[in-house]
N, C-alpha and C positions, 0 to 999 in steps of 0.2 A: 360425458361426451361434451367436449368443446361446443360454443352457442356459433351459430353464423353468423356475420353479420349485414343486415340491408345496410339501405339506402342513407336511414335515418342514424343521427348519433347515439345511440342506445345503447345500452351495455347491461348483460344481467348481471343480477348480484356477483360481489366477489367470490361469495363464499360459495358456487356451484364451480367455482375453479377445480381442476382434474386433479392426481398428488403431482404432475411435476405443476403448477401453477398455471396451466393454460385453461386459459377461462373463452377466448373465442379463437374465431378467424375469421381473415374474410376483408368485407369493408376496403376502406382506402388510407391514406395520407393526407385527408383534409387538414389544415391548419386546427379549424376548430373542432373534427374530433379529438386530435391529439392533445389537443385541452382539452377536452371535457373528458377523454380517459384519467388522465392525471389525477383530475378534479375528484373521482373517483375510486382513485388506489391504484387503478390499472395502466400498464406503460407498454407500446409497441414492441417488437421483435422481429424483425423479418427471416426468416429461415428456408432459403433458398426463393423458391418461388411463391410460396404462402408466406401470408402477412399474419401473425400470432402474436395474439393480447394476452400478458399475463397481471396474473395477481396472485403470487406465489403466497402461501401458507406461513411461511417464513420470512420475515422482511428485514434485508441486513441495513443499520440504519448506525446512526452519530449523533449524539447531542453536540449542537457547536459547544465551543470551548472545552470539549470532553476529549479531545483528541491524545493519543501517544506522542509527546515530543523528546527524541533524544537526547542528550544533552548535545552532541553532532550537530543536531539540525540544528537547535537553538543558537549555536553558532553562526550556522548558515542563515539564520531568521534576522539576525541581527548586526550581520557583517555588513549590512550594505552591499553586496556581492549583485542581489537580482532587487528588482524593481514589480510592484504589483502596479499592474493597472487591471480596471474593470470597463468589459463592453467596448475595448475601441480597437478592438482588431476579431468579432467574434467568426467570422468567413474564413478568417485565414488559421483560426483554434480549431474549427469542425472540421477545417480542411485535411489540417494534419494530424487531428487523434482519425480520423479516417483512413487512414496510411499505414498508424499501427492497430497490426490483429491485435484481440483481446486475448488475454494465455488459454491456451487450452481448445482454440480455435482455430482453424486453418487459414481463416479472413479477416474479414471487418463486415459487420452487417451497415457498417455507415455508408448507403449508396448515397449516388446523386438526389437521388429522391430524398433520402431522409436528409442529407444535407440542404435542401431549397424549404422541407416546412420547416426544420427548427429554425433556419435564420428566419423564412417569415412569423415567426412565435416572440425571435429574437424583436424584429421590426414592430411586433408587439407590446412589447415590455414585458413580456411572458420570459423569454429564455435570455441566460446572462453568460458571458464569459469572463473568468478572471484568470488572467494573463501574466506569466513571467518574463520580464525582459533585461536584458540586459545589454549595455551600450549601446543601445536603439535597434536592437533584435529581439524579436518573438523566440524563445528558448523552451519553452514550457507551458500548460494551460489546462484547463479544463474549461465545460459547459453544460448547461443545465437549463433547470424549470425551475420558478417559485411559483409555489400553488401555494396562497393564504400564507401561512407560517412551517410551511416545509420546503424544503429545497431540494428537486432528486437529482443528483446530478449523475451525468451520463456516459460522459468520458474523459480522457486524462491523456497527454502527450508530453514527451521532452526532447528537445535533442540535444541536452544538458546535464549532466548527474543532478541530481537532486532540484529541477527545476519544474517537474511535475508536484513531487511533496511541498514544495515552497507555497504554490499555488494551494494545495489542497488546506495546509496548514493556514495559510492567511484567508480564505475562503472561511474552515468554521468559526475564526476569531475574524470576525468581520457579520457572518451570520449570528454569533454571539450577543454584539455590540449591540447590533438591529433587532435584537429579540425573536429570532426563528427558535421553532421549538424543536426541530428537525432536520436532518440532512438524510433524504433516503439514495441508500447506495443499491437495493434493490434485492440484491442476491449477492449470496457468500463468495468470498473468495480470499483466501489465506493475507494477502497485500492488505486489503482494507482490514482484516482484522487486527494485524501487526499495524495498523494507525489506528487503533480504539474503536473501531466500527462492532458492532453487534447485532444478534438477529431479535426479532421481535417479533412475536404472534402478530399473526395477520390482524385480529380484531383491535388489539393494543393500536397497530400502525393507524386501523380505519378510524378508531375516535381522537386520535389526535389530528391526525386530516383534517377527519369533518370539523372539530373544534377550531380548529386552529383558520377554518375557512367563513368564522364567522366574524363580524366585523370587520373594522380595517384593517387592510393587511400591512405589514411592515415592507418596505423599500432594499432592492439588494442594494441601491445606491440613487446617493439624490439627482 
């Protein structure tokens, strides 16, 4: 049985999580729960009208520099075609992967709400967007969380053929460089596994979390 939750930030262990991975409800959208889920293992989900914490059993995840690159893309990686930038458009990244539903989904659980704490996360230095552009338009992007030395990143947009995977590709070579030990993509789905993403036991996921949240953390960017 899923945990409720108060007032306070708390969260019980991961591993009372249910089989589909719902471990609570309840609670709010504070800025700083939403950190301290992460911090955790555990990531938000809103599902209609109930707010639902998971920490699924299964955790679909990337080592950076471990990614599938076609020889296609590699063309496109290196053509000069699209431009990365990081963090200097992330309002207008959450704006539009909020526009496209996720497959297999009739919506988008990105309301307003969750779009106001991640950018305040964002305003933190908590949450980053890395951004495809091309001749001075936003085309492509995704955003995310660094917790310590993992990255979960959360969603992915284009209005470009291949300006979503540009972003995704120069994200884990860039995660790479910076020495992340991790990109948590959260849960399975065909796309991420067709770019090298794979699932990982829950307890695998939680000690490199925890490890990875000890000392200094590395920078998505200076």
């Amino acid at each position: 049985m899923p945990y409720q939750l108060g007032p306070e930030h708390i969260f019980p262990p991961v591993d009372r999580a249910d089989r589909d991975g719902i471990l609570a409800f309840g609670g709010d959208l504070d800025p700083d729960r939403v950190a301290a889920a992460y911090r955790e293992g555990i990531f938000p989900w809103p599902s209609g009208r109930m707010l639902l914490w998971y920490a699924p059993a299964k955790r679909m995840v990337l080592r950076p520099g471990g990614a599938n690159i076609s020889r296609s893309m590699r063309k496109v990686l290196t053509s000069g075609r699209f431009e990365l930038r990081i963090n200097t458009a992330f309002a207008e990244v959450i704006k539009m992967c909020s526009k496209v539903p996720r497959e297999g989904q009739p919506g988008t659980w990105i309301s307003p709400k969750i779009r106001h704490v991640y950018t305040e996360l964002h305003k933190q230095g908590i949450a980053h967007s890395f951004e495809t552009w091309r001749e001075g338009k936003l085309v492509g992007g995704l955003y995310g969380l660094a917790t310590g030395k993992v990255f979960s990143g959360e969603s992915m947009f284009h209005t470009e053929s291949d300006a979503s995977k540009f972003a995704f590709f120069e994200m884990q070579r860039i995660l790479f460089e910076r020495k992340f030990d991790l990109i948590d993509c959260q849960v399975h789905n065909e796309h991420l596994a067709s770019l090298g993403a794979k699932e990982m036991s829950r307890n695998d996921f939680m000690r490199i979390l925890t490890k990875g949240q000890e000392g200094e953390a590395p920078t998505v960017v200076d």
